[in-house]
N, C-alpha and C positions, 0 to 999 in steps of 0.2 A: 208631917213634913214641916220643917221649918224655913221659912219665910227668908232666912239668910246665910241658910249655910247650907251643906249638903246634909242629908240623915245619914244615917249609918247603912243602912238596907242600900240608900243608891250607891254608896262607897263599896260596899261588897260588892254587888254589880258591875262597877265601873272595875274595879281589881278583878274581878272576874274574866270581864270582858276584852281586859289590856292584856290579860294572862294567856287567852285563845289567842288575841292579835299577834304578843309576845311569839309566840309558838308555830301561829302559822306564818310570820315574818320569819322564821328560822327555818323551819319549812322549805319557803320560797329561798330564801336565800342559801339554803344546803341547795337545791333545785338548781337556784342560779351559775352557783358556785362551781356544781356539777357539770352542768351546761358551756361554763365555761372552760373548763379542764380539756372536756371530749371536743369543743372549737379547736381548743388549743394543741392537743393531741395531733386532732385532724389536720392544723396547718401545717402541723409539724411534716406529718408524714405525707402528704402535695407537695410540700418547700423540698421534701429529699425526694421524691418520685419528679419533679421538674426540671431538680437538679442534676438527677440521672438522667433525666431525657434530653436538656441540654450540653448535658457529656457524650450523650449518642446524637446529637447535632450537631457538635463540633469535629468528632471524632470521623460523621457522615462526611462533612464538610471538608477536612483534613486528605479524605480520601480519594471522594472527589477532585480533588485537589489532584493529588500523586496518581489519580487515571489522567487528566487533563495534561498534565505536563508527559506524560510517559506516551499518549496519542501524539502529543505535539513531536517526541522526538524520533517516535514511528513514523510519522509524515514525515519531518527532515532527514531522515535516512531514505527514506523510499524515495526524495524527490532527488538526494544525490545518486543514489545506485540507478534513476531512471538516466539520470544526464549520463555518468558513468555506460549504462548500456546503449543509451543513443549514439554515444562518440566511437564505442565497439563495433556499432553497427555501419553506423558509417564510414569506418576505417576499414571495414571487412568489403563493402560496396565498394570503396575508390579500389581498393586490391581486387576484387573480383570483374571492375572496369577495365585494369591493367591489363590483367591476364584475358580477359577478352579483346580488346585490340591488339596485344601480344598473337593471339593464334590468328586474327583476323589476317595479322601483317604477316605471317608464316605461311599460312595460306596463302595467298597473296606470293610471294615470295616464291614459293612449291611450284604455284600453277606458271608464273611466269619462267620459271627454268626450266619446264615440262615443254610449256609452249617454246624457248627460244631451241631446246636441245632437238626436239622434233621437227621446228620449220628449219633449222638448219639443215637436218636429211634430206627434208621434203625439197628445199631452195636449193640447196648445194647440189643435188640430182641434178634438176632443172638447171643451173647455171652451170654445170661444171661444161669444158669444153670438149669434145672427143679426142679423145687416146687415140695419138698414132698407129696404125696397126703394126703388128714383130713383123708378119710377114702377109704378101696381099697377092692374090692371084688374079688372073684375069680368065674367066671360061665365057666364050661365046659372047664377049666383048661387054660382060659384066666383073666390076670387082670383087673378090669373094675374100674376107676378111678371115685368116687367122692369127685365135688370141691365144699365144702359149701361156697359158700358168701354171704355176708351182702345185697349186691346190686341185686341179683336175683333178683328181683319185679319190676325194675327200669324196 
């Protein structure tokens, strides 16, 4: 060995030795290289599988959407057709009120021409005055009343 330089023996070693590190520094770095490819692959294919899943969240959302408004406009027809049948029903009631005091007052009406045409019989009996008689006899100092009419034979 010499005292200021390298020998030859440790040169072939150190060349030796830079040649393994050489080697396995390519090694690693084909390794690294590689490593990095299949990251990069991989984010590939997450960045398009995310990006299809936030197309099936927009598309979700979108639909969402057009059920929200189509319930909304289910409710505002339902809440017209209910005013619509509330005012039917009510206008069928004031008409079925109608016609119910209608026959209350027919009734009404019936019974009092019933009643005036039968107490007329009944009063007009009672009040009427006696009929002269055609002709009147007298037996045993009683008056005996005869009444000729037409309808005898009837």
């Amino acid at each position: 060995m010499t005292l200021f330089g390298p020998n030859k023996t440790d040169v072939a070693v150190l060349e030796s030795k830079f040649e393994i590190y050489e080697q396995v520094s390519k090694e690693m770095l084909d390794k690294l290289d590689r490593a990095v490819n299949t990251i990069s692959e991989n984010s590939n294919r997450v960045a398009i599988i995310l990006e299809r899943h936030e197309g099936k969240l927009n598309e979700s959302a979108r639909t969402d959407q057009i059920i929200i408004e189509m319930i909304n406009d289910l409710k505002e027809n339902n809440i017209k057709e209910n005013k619509s049948s509330k005012e039917k029903v009510e206008k069928l009631e004031l008409k079925i009120q109608e016609l119910s005091k209608f026959r209350w007052v027919t009734v009404g009406i019936g019974t009092a021409a019933v009643l005036i045409i039968k107490s007329s019989d009944f009063f007009g009996s009672i009040l009427s005055l006696p009929k002269t008689p055609l002709t009147t006899q007298t037996i045993y100092g009683t008056m005996v009343e005869e009444v000729v009419s037409q309808n005898v034979l009837r």
